[in-house]
C-alpha positions in Angstrom: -62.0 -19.9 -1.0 -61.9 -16.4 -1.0 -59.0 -14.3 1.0 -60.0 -11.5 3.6 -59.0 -8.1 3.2 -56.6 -7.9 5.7 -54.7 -11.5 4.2 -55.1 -9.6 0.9 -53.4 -6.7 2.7 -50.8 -8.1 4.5 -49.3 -10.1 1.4 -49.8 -7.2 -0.6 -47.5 -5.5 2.0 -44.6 -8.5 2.1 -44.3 -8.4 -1.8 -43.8 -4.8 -1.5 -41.2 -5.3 1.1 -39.3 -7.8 -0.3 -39.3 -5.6 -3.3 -38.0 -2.8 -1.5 -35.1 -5.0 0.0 -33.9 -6.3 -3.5 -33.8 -2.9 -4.8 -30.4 -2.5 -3.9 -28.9 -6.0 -5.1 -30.9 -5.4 -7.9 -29.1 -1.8 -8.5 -25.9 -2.9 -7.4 -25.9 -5.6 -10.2 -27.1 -3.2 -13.0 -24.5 -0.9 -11.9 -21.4 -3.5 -11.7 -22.7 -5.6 -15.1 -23.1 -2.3 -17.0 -20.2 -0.2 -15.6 -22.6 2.3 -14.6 -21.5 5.2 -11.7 -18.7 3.3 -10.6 -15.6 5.4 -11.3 -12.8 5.3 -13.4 -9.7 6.6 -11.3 -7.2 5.0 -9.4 -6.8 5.9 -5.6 -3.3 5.5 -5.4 -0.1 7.4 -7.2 2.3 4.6 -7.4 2.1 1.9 -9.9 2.0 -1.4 -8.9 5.1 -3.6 -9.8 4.4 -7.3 -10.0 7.8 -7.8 -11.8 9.9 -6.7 -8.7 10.5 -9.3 -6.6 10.5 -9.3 -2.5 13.0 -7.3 -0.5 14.8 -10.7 0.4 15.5 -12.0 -3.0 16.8 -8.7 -4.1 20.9 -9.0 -4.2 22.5 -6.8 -2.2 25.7 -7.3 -0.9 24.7 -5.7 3.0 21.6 -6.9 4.1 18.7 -4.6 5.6 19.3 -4.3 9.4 16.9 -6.0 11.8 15.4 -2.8 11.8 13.9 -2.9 8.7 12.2 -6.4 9.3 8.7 -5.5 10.3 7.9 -2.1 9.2 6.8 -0.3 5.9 9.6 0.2 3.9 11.0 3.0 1.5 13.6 1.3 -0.1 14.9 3.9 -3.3 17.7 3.5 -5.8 20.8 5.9 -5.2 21.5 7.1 -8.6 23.0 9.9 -10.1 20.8 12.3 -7.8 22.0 10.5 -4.0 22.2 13.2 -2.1 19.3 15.3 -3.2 16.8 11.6 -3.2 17.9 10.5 0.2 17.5 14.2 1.4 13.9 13.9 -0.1 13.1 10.6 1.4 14.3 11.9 4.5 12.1 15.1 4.6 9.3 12.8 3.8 10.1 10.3 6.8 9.8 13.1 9.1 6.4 14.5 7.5 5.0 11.1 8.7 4.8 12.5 12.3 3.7 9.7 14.7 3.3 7.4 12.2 7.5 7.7 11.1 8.1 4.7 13.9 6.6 2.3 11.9 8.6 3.0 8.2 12.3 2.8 7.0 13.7 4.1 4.6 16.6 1.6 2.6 19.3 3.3 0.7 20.5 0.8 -2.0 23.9 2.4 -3.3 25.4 5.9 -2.7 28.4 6.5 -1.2 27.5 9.1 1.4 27.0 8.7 5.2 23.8 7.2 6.1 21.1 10.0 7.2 19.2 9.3 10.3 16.9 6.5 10.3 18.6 5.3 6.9 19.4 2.1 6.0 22.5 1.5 3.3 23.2 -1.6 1.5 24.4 -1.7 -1.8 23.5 -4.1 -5.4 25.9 -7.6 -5.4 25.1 -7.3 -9.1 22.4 -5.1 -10.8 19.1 -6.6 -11.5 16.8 -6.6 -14.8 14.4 -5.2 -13.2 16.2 -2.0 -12.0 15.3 1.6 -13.0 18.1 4.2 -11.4 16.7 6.6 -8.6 13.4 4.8 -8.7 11.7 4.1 -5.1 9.3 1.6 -4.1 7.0 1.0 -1.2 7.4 -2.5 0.3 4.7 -4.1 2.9 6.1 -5.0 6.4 6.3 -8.5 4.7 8.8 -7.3 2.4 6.5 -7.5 -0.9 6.6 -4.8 -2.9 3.3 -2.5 -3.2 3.8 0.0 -5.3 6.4 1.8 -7.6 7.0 5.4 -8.1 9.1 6.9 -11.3 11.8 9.0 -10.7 10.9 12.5 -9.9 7.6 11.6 -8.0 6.3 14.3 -6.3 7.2 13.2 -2.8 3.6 14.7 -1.8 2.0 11.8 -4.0 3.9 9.0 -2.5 3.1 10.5 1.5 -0.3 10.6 0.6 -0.2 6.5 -0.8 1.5 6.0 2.0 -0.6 7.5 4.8 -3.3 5.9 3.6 -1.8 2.3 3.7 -0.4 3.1 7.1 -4.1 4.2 8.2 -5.6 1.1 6.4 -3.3 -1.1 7.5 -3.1 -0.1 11.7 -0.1 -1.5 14.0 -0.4 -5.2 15.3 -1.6 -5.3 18.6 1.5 -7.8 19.4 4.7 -7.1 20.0 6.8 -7.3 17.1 4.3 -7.8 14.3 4.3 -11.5 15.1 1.4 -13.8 14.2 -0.2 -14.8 17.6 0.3 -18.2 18.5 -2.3 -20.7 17.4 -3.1 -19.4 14.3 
């Protein structure tokens, strides 16, 4: 039995197009297996810091106002340099523009009134973990996302931020609940 032209044709024209929908699973594997064109550099300034625990195991003697529960948090170290970080942090804050409603900022230590939109507690004992005048990044969960060294440029740690806060949009719900049913 021999096959017609057109049969010859038209399966000559389904390999070729199931060839031409591989192609890019094919690539895609050649490029993941070999490392090849996939780059190299991180996306975000901060440092992620697996060793620091969530915001409500950390001991501090005041605990973070209501407030804080539900948003992003900057939660910082006051050190030697208090004024000058929570000045910094504060500048920052404001940079945020419409998107400053849904981050706090949490002052651990210090002895200086509370700047607008700050939140003061202070270390019940000081951790292992703990580098002075360092600032993390914490999740509306409380989990810490990322870490930043002291003397980050604050321009690095609004541009990690922005992005999270554009990746991550508001809850529809009130209250960054879970909806019911779930």
């Amino acid at each position: 039995m021999t096959m017609t032209h057109a049969a010859r044709f038209g399966r000559l024209k389904l390999v070729a197009l199931l060839l031409f929908l591989s192609l890019p699973v094919l690539m895609a594997t050649v490029m993941a297996l070999g490392r090849i064109g996939i780059p190299e550099g991180r996306t975000a300034n901060g440092e992620l810091a697996p060793g620091v625990p969530a915001l409500a195991a950390w001991p501090l003697v005041a605990p973070a106002e209501p407030s804080v529960l539900g948003d992003w948090v900057l939660a910082f170290d006051c050190g030697q340099r208090c004024a000058e970080l929570s000045d910094q942090w504060w500048r920052l804050h404001r940079a945020l523009g419409r998107e400053a409603q849904r981050v706090s900022r949490l002052r651990v230590g210090g002895h200086a009134e509370a700047l607008p939109g700050e939140v003061v507690a202070h270390w019940a004992e000081r951790p292992a973990w703990l580098q002075p005048d360092r600032l993390w990044l914490l999740d509306p969960r409380g989990q810490v996302v990322l870490g930043y060294q002291p003397g980050v440029d604050p321009y690095a740690v609004k541009e990690d931020l922005g992005r999270l806060l554009r990746m991550n949009p508001e809850a529809p719900w009130a209250g960054g609940e879970e909806l019911a049913g779930r």
